[in-house]
N, C-alpha and C positions, 0 to 999 in steps of 0.2 A: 857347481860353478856354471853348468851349462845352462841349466834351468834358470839362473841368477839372468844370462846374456837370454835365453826368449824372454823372460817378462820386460826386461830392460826394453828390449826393442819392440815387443810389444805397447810398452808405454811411450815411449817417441811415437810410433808411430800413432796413437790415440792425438797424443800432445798435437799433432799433426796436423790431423783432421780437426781437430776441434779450433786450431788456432788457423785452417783455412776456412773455416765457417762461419768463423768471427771476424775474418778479411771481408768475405763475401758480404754476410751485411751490414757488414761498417759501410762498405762501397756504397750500397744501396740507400747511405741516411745523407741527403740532403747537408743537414747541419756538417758531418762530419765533412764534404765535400769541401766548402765553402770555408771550412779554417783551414784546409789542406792549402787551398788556392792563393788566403790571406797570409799563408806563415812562406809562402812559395813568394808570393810579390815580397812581402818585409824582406828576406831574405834575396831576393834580386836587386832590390832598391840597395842594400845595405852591401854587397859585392858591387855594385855601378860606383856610387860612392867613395868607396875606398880605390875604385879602381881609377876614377877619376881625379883624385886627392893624389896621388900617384901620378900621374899623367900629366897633370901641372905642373906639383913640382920636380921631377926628373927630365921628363921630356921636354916640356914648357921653357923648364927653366924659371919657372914663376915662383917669388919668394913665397910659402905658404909658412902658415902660424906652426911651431912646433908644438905637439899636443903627447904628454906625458900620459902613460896606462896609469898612472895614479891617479888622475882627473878624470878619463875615461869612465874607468870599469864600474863606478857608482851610479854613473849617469845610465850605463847600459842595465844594471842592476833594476832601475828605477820602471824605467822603457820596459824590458822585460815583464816586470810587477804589472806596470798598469794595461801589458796588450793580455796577460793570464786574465786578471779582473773583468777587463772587457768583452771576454773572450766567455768569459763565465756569463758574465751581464746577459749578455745576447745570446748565448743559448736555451738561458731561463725565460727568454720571450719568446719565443717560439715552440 
């Protein structure tokens, strides 16, 4: 059993290394930077949004349109689909 616990920890710590080296040069590829930075704005943009939708109508006081997650979730389904594709698109150019 003891032998069972070094190889185990043996093997994390391999996993380790190997998945700090694949950090290291993800870091260094350009392309990967730049969907980092786009998926980091969509997702700023999309927290501002909701934060602001919020903010009208509680604070505000402003009648906003009530919007059901069963109308929703398709649409984000959709958005989702097309930044993947695009995301594909433009790394196959460069």
């Amino acid at each position: 059993m003891e032998d069972f616990g070094r190889r185990a920890e043996a093997a994390g710590e391999k996993f380790g290394r190997d998945a700090e080296a694949a950090a290291h040069r993800w870091s260094k590829d350009p392309s990967v930077a730049a969907a980092g930075d786009t998926a980091a704005r969509v997702w700023g943009l999309l927290v501002l949004a909701v934060g602001l939708w919020f903010f009208a109508d509680i604070t505000l006081g402003m009648n906003m349109p009530s919007v059901a997650w069963r109308d929703v979730w398709p649409i984000a389904l959709i958005v989702l689909g097309l930044a993947v594709l695009l995301r594909g698109v433009a790394s196959r150019r460069t």
